[in-house]
N, C-alpha and C positions, 0 to 999 in steps of 0.2 A: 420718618425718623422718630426713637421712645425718648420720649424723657423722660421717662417711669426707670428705675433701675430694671437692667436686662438680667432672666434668672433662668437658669437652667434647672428641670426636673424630671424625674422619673416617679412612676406612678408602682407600688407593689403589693400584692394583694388581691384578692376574688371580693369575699363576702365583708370583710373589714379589712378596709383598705388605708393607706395611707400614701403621700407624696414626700419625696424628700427632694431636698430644694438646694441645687447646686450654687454658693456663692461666692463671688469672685474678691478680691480685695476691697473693703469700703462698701460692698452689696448689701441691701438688708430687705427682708424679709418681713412683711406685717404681718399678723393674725390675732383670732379673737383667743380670748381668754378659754383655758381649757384645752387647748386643741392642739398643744407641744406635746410630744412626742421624746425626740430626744434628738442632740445636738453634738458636735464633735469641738474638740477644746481651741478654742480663738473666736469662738461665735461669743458675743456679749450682748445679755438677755437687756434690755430694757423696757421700762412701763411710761405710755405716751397717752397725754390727753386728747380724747380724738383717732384720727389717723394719721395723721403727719403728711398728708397730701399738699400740695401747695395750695388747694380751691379752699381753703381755711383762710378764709382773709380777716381782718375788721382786729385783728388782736386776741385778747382773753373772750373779749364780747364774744367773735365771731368764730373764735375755738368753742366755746359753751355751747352755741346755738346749733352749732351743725351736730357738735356730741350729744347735745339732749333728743335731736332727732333721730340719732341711732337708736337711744333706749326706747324707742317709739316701736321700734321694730324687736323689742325682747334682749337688745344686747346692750355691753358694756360701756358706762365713757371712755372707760380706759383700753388701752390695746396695747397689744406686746410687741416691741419689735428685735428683729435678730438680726444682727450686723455682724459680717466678716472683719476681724481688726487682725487678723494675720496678713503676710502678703503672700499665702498660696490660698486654694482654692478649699474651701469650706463647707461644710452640709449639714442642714437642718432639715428632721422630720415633721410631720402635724399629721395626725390620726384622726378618721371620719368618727362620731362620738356611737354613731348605731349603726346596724347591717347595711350598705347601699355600694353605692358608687362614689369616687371622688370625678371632677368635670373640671380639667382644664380648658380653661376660657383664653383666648390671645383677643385681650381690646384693640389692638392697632386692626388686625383680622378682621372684628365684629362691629365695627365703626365706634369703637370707645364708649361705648354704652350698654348696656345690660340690665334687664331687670329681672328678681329672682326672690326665690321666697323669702320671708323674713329671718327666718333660719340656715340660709343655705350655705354664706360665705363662712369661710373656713381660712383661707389664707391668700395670700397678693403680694405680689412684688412692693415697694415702697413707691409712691407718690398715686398708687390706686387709689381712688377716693369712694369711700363707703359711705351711702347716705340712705334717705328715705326718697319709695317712691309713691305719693299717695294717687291712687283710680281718681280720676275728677270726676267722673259721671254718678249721677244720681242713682244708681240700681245700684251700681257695683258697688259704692260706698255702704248703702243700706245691706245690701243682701249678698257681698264678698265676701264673707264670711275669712277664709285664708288668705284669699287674693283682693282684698285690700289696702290691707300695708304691707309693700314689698319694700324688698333694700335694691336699691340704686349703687352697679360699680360703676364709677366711669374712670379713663385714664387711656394707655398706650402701653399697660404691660400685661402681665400674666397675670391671671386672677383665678382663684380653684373654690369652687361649690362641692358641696355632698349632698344628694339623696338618698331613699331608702329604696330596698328593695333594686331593680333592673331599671336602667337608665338610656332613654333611648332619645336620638336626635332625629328631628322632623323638620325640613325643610317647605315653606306654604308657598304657592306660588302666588302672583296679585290675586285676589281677590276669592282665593280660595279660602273655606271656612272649615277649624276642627274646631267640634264640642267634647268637651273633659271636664271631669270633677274637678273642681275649685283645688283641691287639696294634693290633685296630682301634677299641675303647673309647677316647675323646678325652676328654668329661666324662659327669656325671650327677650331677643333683640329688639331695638328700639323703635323701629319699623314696622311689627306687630302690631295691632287692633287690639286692644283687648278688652271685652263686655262679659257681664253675665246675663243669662239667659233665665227666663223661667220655664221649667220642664213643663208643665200644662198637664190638663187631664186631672179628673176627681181621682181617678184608682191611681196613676203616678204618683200624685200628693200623697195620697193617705197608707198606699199599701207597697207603694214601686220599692223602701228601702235604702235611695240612693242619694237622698236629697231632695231639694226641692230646686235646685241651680244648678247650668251649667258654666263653664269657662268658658268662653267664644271667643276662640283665634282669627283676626283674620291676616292673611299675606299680603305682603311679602316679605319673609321674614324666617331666622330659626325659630325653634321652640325646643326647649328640651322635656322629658316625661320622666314622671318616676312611677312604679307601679307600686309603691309601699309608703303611703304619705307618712310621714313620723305620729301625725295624728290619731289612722288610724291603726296602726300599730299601738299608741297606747291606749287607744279604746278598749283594743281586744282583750290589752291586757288585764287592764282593770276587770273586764267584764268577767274572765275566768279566774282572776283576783276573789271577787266578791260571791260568786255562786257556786254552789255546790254542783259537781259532776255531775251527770247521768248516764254516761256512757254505761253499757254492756247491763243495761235493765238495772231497777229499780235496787237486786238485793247483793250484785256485783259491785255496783257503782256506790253504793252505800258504802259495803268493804272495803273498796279502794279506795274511799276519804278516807277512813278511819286509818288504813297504812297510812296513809302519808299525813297523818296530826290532822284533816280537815273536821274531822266525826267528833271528834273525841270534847 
């Protein structure tokens, strides 16, 4: 049985996608800052310290502690929440912020726990609690690079991630093991292994291009994947940001900065 408020949604969208969140009288809806969308008239916007989950305990103290661990993870103290105060049925959107996938999660499904990049939550039914998850192991701490501070959802309701790029679910069975880049890991249930590896090899290190780590899953357990980490997505950009073209030889690629402002 949820104790989490129960929400109905629909997912609409390919490449930039977004969920709209069906709410019933008195329903409410959490999410991070940024990620509203838009809303139909009887939903009322509020700003909450924290999450407004009940695992907030200890008072002001124990609201602080657990919100300054969020900011651990790159987000906000504050969070937004969207309540139904009409008595018919209500709907609130929230938009993925870059090209990927939105991932509805069911915690009562996935045994009330979930771990997931630091980036990835997007939005959650009300009494989902958004925290931090930190690697205990000494490798991973040092040389987790992404996947060392994850966000922690736990609760019994619906909870929605976004990654970049195609988004795929992978099922491990005991004791089977997947290796992936640190940066492509999206979620995994709580029952997951998770280590990093070191790739080995003089030529892997110095010329392989891919890292020097991998992510080591072991089952039994989901995992979700994303093929387009947000990270590198903004390497790329920066990288064609800062250099000069060379496409189509040396006196084409030349001309072609100079059309577009790079030459000049």
């Amino acid at each position: 049985m949820r104790t989490n408020h129960e929400i109905d949604y629909r997912i609409y969208g390919e490449e930039m996608q977004y969920v709209e969140v069906e709410l019933d009288p008195e329903e409410t809806a959490i999410a991070e800052s940024g990620s509203f969308m838009m809303m139909d008239e009887g939903v009322q916007m509020a700003t909450i310290f924290g999450d407004g989950s009940r695992q907030q305990t200890g008072g002001f103290l124990g609201k602080l502690v657990s919100a300054g661990k969020r900011v651990l993870t790159g987000e906000s103290l504050f969070m937004t929440t969207f309540t139904n105060v009409t008595h018919g049925k209500k709907k609130v959107s929230f938009a993925s912020p870059y090209p990927g996938k939105i991932i509805a999660l069911d915690l009562l499904q996935l045994g009330g726990r979930i771990i997931c990049q630091k980036d990835a939550f997007l939005c959650a039914a009300k009494g989902v609690s958004v925290g931090i998850a930190l690697q205990r192991r000494l490798g991973t701490g040092i040389f987790g690079g992404e996947g060392f501070i994850m966000q922690k959802l736990e609760g019994d309701g619906m909870a929605f991630v976004h990654a970049g790029g195609h988004v795929f679910e992978r099922e491990l069975q005991p004791g089977e093991i997947l290796k992936l880049d640190t940066g492509c890991v999206v979620a995994y249930t709580q029952t997951i292994d998770f280590d990093i590896q070191f790739v080995g090899g003089i030529r892997n290190t110095i010329f392989g291009g891919e890292g020097l780590f991998f992510a080591t899953l072991r089952g039994p357990g989901k995992v979700w994947i994303q093929t387009l980490p947000i990270s590198r997505l903004a390497s790329r950009i920066m990288q064609y940001g800062t250099t000069n073209r060379k496409e189509e030889g040396g006196i084409l690629g030349g001309l072609g900065n100079m059309l577009d402002g790079d030459g000049w």
